[in-house]
N, C-alpha and C positions, 0 to 999 in steps of 0.2 A: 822374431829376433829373441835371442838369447842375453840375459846378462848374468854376468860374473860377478859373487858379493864374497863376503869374507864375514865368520860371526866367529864371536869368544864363547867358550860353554866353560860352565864349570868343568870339576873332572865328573859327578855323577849324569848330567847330559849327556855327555860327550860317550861314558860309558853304554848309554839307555840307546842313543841312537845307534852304538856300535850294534848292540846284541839286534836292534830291529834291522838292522842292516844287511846282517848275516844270512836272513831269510829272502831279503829283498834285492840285496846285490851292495846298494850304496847309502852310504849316510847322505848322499845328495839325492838319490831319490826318496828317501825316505821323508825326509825335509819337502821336498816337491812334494811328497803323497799328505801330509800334515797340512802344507798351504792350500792345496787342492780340496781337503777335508772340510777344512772351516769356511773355503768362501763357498762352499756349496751347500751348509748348513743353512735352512730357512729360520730365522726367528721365531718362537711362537709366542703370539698375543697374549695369552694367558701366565709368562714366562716374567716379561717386558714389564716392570711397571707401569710405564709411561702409556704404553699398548693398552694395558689391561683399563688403566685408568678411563683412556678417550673411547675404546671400544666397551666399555660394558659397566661404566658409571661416567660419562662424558661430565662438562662442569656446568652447574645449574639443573641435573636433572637427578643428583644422589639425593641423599636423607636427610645431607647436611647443602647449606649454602657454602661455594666455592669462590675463591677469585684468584687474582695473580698472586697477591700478597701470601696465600696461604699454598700456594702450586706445590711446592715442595716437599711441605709437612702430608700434604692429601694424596701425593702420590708416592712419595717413596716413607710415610712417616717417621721424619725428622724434622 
């Protein structure tokens, strides 16, 4: 099944998917090849904070002692 959406672009979007459009046929499939782009992108763990933190300094086994209180500041430091 198909559904039918409606989006606002500014004018340089609107522009940017014309020109990629030209090559491709449609600014709706261009849009389609962009959705399709990103959900088939893998995360990598190295990339993630969050990732990087639990895979490869997990809490209680880094340099420093961890806890909830401090989650924040030790994984994204803020």
């Amino acid at each position: 099944m198909r559904r039918r959406t409606q989006l606002y672009l500014d004018e340089d979007q609107y522009r940017w998917l014309k020109r990629q459009a030209g090559s491709r046929g449609s600014i709706a499939s261009v849009v389609r090849g962009l959705i399709d782009g990103a959900r088939d992108r893998k995360p990598k763990p190295e990339q993630d904070p969050l990732l990087r933190y639990l895979l490869y300094d997990p809490p209680g086994s880094g340099a420093t002692p961890t806890s909830v209180e401090t989650l924040d500041e030790d994984v994204y430091g803020s």
